[in-house]
Residue frames as a rotation matrix with the C-alpha (Angstrom) as fourth column:
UNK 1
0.484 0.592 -0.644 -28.06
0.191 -0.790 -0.583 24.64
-0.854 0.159 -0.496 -8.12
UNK 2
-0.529 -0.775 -0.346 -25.18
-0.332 -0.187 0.925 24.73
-0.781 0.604 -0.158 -10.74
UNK 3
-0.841 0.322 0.435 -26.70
0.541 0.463 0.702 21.80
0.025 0.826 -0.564 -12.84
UNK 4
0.180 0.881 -0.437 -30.75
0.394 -0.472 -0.789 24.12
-0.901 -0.030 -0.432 -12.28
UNK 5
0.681 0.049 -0.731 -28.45
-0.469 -0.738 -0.486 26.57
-0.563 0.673 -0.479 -14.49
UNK 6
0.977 -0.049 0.209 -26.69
0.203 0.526 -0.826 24.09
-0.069 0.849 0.524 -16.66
UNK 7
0.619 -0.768 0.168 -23.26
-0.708 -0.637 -0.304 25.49
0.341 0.069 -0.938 -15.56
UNK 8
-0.382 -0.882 0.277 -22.30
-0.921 0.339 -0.191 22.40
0.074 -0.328 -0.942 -14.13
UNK 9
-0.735 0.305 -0.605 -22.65
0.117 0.937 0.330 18.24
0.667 0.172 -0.725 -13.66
UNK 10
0.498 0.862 0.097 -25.35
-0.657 0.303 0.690 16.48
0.566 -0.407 0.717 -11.36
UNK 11
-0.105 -0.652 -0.751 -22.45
0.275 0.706 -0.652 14.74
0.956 -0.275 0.106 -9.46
UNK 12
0.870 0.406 0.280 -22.59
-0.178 -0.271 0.946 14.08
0.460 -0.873 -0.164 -5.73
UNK 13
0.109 -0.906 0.409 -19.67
-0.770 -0.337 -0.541 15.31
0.628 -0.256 -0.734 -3.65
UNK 14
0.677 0.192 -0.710 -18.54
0.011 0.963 0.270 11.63
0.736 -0.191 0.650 -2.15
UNK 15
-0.568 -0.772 -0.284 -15.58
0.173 0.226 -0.959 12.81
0.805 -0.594 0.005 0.30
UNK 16
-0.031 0.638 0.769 -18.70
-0.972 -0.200 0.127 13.39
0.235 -0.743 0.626 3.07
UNK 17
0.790 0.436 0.431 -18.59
-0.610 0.631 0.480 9.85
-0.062 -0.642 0.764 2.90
UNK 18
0.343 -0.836 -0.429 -15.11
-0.068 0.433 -0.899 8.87
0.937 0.337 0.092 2.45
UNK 19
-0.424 -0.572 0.703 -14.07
-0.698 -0.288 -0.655 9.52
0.577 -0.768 -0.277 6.11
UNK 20
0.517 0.489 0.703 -15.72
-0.806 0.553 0.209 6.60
-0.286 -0.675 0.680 7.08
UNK 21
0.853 -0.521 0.020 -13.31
0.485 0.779 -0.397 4.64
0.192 0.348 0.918 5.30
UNK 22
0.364 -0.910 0.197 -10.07
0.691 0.406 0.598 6.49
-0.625 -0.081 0.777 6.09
UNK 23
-0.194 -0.678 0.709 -10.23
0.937 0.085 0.339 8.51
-0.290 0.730 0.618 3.20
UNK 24
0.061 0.187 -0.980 -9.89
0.074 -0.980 -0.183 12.22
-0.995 -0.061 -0.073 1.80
UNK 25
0.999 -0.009 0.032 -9.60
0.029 -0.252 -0.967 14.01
0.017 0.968 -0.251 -1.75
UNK 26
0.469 -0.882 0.032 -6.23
-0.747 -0.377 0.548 14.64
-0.471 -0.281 -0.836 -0.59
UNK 27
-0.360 -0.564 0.744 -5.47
-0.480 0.795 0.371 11.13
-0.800 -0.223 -0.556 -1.03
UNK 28
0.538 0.426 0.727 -7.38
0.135 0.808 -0.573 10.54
-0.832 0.406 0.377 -4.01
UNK 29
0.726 -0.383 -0.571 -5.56
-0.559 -0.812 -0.166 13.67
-0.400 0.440 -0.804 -5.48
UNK 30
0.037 -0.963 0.266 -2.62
-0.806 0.129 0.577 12.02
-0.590 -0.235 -0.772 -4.68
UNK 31
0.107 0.360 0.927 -3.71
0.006 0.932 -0.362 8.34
-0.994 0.044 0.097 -6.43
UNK 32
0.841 0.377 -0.388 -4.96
0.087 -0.802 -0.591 10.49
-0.534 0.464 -0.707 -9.12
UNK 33
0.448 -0.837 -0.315 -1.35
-0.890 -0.452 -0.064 12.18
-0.089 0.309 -0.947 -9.88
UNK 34
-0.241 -0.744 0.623 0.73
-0.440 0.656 0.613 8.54
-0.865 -0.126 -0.486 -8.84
UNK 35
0.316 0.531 0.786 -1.59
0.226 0.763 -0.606 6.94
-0.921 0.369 0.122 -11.39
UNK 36
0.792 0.585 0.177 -0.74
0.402 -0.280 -0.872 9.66
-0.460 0.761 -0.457 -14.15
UNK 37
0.636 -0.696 -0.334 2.30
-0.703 -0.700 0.121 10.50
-0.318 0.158 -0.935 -13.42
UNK 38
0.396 -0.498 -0.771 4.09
-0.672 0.415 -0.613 7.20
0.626 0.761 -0.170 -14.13
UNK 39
-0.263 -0.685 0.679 4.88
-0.958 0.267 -0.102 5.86
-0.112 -0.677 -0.727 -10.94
UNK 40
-0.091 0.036 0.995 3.55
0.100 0.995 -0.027 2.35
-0.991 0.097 -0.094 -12.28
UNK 41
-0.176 0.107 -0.978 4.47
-0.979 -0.125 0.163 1.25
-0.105 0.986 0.127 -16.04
UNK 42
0.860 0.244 0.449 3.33
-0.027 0.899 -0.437 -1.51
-0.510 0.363 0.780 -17.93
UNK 43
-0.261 -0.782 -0.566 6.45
-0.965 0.198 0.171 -3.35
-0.022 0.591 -0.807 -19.80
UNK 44
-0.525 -0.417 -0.742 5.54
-0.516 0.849 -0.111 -6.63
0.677 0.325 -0.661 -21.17
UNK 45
0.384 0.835 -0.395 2.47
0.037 0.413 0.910 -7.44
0.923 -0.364 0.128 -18.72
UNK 46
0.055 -0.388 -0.920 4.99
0.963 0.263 -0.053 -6.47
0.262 -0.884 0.388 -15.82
UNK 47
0.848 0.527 0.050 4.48
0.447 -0.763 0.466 -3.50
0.284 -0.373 -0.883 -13.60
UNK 48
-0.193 -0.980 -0.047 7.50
0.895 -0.156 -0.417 -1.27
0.401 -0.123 0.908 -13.09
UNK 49
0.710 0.601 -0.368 7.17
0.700 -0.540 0.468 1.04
0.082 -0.589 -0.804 -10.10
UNK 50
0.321 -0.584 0.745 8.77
-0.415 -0.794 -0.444 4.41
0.851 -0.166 -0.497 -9.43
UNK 51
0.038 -0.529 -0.848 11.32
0.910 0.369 -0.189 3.57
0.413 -0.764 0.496 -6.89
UNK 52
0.252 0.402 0.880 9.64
0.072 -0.915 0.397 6.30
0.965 -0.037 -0.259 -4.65
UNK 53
-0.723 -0.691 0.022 9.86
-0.085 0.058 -0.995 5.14
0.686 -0.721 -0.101 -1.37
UNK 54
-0.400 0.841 0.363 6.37
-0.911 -0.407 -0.062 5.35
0.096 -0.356 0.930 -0.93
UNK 55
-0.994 0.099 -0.043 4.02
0.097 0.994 0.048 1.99
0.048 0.044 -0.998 -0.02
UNK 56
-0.309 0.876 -0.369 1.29
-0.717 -0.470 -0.516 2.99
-0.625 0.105 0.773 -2.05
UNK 57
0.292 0.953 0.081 -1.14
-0.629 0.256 -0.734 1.46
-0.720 0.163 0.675 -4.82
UNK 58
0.510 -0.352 -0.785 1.01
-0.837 0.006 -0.547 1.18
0.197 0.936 -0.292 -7.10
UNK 59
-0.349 -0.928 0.130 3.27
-0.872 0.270 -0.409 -0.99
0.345 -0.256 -0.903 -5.03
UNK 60
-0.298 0.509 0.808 0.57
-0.537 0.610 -0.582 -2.82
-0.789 -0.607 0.092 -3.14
UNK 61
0.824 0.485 -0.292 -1.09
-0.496 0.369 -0.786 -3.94
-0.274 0.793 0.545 -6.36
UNK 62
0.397 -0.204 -0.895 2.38
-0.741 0.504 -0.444 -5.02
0.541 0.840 0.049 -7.77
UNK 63
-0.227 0.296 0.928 2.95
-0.973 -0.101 -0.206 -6.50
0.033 -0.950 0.311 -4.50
UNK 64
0.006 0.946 0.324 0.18
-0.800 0.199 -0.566 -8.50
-0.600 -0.256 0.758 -4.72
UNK 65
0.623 0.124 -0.772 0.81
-0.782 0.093 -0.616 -9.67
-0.005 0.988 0.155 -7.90
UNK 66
-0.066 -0.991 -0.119 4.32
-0.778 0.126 -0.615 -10.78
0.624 0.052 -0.779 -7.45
UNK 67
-0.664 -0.507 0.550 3.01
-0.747 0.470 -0.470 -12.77
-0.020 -0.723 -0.691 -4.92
UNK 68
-0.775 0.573 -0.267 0.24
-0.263 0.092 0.961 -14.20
0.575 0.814 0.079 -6.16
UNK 69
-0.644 0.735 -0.212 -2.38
0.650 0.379 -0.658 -13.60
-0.404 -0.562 -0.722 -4.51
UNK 70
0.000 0.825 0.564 -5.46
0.998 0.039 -0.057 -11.91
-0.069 0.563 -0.824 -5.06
UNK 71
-0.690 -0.645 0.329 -4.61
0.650 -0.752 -0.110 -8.15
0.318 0.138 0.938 -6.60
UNK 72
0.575 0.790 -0.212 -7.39
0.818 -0.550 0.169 -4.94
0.017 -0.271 -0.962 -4.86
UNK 73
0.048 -0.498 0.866 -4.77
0.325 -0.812 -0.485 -2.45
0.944 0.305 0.123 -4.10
UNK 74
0.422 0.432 0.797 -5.33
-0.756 -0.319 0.572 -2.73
0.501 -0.844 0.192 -0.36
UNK 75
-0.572 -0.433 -0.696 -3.52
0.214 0.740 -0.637 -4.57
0.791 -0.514 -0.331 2.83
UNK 76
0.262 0.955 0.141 -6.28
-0.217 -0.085 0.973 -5.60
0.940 -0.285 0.185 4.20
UNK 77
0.576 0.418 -0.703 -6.62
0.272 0.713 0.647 -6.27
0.771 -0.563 0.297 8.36
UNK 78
-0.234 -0.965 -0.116 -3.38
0.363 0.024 -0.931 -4.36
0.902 -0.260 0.345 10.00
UNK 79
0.388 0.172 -0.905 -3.64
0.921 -0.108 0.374 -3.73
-0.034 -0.979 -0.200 13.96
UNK 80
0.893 0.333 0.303 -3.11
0.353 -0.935 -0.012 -0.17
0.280 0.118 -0.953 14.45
UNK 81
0.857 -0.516 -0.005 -0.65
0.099 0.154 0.983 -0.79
-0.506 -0.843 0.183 16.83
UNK 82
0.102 -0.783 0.613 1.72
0.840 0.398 0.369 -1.54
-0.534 0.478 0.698 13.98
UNK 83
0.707 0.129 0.695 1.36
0.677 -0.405 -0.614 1.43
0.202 0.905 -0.374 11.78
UNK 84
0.742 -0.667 -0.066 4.47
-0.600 -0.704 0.381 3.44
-0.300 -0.243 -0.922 13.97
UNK 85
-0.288 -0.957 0.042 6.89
-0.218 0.108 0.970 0.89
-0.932 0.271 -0.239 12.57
UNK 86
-0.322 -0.097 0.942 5.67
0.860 0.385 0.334 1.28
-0.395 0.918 -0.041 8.77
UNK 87
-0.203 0.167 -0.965 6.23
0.058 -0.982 -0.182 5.02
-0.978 -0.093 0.189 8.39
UNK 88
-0.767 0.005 -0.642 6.14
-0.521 -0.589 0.618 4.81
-0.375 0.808 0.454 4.51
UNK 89
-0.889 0.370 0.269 2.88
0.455 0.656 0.602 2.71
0.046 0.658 -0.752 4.05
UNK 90
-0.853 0.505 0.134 -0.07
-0.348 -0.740 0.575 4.98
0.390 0.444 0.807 2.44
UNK 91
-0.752 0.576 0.322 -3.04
-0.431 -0.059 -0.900 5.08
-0.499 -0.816 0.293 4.46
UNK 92
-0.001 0.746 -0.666 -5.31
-0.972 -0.157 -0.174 5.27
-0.234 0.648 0.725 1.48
UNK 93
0.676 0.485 -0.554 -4.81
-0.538 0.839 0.079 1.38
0.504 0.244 0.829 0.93
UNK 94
-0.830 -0.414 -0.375 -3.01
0.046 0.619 -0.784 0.20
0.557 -0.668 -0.495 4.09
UNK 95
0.341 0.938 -0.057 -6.44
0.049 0.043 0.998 -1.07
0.939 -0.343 -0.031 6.13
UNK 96
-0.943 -0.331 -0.040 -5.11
0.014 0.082 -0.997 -0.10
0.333 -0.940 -0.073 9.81
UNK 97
-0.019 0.983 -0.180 -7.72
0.134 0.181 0.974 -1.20
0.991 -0.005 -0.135 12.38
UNK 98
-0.217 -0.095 0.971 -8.20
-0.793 -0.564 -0.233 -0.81
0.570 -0.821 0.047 16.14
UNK 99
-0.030 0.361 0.932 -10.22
-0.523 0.789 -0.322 -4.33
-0.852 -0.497 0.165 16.39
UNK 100
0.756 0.484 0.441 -11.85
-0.004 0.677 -0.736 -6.89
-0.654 0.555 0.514 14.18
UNK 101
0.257 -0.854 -0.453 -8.03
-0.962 -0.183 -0.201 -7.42
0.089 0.487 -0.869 12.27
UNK 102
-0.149 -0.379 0.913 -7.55
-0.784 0.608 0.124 -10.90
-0.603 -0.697 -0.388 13.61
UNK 103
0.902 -0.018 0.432 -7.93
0.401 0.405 -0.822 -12.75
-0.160 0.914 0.372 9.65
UNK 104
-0.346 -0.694 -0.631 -4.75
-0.368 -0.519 0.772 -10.05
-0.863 0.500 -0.076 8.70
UNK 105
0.475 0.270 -0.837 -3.93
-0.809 -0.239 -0.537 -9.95
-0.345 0.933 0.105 5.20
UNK 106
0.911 0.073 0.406 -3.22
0.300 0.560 -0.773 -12.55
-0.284 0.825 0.488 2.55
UNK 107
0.832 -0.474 0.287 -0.64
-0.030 -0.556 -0.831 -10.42
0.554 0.682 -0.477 1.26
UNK 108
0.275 -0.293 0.916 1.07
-0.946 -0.251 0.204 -10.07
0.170 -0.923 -0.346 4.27
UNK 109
0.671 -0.238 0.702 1.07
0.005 0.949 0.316 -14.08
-0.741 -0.209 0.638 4.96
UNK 110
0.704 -0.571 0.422 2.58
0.680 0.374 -0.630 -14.48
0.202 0.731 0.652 1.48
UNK 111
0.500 -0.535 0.681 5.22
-0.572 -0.794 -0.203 -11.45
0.650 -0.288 -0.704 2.10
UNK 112
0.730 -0.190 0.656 6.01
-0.667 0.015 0.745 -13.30
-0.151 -0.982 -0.116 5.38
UNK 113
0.871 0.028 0.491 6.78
0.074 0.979 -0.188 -17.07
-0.486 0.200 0.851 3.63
UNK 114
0.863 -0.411 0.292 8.89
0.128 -0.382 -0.915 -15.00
0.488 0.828 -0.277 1.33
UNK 115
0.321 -0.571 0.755 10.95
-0.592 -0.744 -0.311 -13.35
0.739 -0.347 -0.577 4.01
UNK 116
-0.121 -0.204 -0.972 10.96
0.410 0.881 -0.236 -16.02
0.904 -0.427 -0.023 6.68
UNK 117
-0.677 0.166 0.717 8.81
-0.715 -0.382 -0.586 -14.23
0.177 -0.909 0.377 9.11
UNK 118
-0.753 0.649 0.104 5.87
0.232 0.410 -0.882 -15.72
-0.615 -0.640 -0.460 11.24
UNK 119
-0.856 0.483 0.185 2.83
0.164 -0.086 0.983 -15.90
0.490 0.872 -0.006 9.22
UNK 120
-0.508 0.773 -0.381 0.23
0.707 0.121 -0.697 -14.13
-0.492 -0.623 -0.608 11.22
UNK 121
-0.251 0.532 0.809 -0.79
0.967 0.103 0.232 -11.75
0.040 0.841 -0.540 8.79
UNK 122
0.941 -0.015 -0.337 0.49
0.163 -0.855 0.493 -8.70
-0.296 -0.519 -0.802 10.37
UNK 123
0.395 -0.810 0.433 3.12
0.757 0.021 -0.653 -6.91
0.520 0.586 0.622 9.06
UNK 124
0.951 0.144 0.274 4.99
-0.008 -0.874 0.486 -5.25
0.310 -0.464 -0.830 12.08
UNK 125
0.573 -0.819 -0.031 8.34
-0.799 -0.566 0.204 -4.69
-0.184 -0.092 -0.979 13.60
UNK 126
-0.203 -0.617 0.760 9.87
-0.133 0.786 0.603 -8.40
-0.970 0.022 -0.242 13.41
UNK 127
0.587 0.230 0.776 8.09
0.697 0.343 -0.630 -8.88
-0.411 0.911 0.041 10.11
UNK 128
0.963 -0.269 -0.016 9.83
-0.246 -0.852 -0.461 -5.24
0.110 0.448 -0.887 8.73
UNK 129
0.224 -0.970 -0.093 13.00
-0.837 -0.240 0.491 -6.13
-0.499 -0.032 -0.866 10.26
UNK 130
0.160 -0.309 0.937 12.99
0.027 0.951 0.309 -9.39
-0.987 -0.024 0.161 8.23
UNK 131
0.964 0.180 0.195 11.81
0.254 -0.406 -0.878 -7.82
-0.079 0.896 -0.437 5.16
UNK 132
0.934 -0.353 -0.060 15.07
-0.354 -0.935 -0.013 -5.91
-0.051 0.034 -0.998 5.75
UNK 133
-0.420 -0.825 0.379 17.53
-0.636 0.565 0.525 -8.35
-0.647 -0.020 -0.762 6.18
UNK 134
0.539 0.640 0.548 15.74
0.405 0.374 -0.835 -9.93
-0.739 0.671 -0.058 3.20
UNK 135
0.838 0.483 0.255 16.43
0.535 -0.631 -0.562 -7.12
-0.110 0.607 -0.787 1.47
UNK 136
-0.077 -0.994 0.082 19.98
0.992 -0.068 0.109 -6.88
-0.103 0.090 0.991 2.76
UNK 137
0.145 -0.226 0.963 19.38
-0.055 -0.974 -0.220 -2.75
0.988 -0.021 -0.154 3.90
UNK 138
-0.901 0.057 0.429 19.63
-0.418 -0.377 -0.827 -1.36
0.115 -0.925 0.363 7.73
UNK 139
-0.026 0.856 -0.516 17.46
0.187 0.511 0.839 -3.21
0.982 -0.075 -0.173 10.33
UNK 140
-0.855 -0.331 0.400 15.97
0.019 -0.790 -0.613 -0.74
0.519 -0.516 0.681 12.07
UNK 141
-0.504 0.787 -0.357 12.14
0.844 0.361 -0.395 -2.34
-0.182 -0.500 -0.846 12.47
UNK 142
0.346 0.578 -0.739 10.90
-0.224 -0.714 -0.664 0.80
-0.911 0.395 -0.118 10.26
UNK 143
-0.156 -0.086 0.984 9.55
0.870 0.460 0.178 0.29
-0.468 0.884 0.003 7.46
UNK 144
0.159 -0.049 -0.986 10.75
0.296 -0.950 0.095 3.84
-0.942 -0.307 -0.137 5.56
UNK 145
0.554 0.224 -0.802 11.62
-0.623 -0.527 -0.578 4.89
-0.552 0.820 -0.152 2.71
UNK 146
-0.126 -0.963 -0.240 14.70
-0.990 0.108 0.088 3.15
-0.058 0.248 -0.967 2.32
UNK 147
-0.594 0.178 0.784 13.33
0.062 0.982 -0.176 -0.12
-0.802 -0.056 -0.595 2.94
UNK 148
0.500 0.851 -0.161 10.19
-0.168 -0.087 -0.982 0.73
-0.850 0.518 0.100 0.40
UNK 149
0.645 -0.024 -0.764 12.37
-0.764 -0.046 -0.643 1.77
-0.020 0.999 -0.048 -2.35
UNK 150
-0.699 -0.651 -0.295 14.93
-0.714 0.614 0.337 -1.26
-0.038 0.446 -0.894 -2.17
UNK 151
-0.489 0.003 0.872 11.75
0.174 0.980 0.094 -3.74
-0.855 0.198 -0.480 -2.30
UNK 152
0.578 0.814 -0.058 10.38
-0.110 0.007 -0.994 -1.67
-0.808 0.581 0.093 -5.21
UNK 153
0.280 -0.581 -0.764 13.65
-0.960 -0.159 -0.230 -2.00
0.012 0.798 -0.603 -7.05
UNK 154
-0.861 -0.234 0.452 13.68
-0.318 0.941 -0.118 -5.59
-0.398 -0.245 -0.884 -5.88
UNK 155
0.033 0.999 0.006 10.20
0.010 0.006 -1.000 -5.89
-0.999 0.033 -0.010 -7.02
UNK 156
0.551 0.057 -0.832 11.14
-0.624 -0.634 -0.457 -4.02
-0.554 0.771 -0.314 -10.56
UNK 157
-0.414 -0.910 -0.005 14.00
-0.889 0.403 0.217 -6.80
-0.196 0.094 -0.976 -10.99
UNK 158
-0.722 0.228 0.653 11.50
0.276 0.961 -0.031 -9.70
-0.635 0.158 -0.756 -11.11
């Protein structure tokens, strides 16, 4: 009725259908703000993340990169099961599933090679605690803040 009286757009409100995927405004807010606020610069065609602690877009994407594989902004395929030992990875583009997960992620496989975990394409508690002793912090099989921000400053370094 807004746009009838010209007071506003013709846009259709899309978080009615975000919750089939997982997602809210909350979280796009949030994208939104990481995107604008700086938490990923460009230097020289390399991505340099805020060392937030957070395993969000920003990270996944450089992530992704770093490993070459194929960049979306999403870890695609993760058994649900796993998502209590990866307390700091952002819903909005961590793909947690209940079933049909059994491809995992790409990302994840390469992540794994890196670290010397099993390559099944899940990224849960043995994979985290390798990441961690990778990473040469506390291996605690949560993946928290502390782990996040020492592979985004490990991340920022290459």
């Amino acid at each position: 009725e807004g746009y009838r009286l010209r007071i506003a757009t013709p846009h259709a409100d899309v978080e009615h259908i975000w919750h089939h995927f997982g997602l809210t405004m909350d979280q796009f807010r949030s994208d939104v703000k990481e995107a604008m606020s700086g938490s990923a610069d460009q230097t020289d065609g390399k991505v340099l993340l805020n060392v937030d602690g957070s395993f969000g877009p920003a990270t996944v994407r450089r992530t992704q990169q770093f490993l070459g594989v194929g960049v979306d902004g999403i870890v695609s395929n993760q058994p649900v099961s796993n998502k209590k030992y990866l307390y700091a990875a952002y819903d909005g583009c961590w793909e947690f599933k209940a079933s049909g997960y059994a491809q995992g992620s790409n990302m994840v496989r390469a992540l794994q090679v890196l670290i010397g975990a099993d390559q099944d394409g899940w990224f849960g508690q043995k994979s985290v605690m390798k990441l961690q002793a990778f990473l040469g912090v506390t291996q605690d099989g949560s993946m928290g803040p502390e782990t996040v921000k020492a592979w985004q400053t490990y991340l920022n370094e290459r």
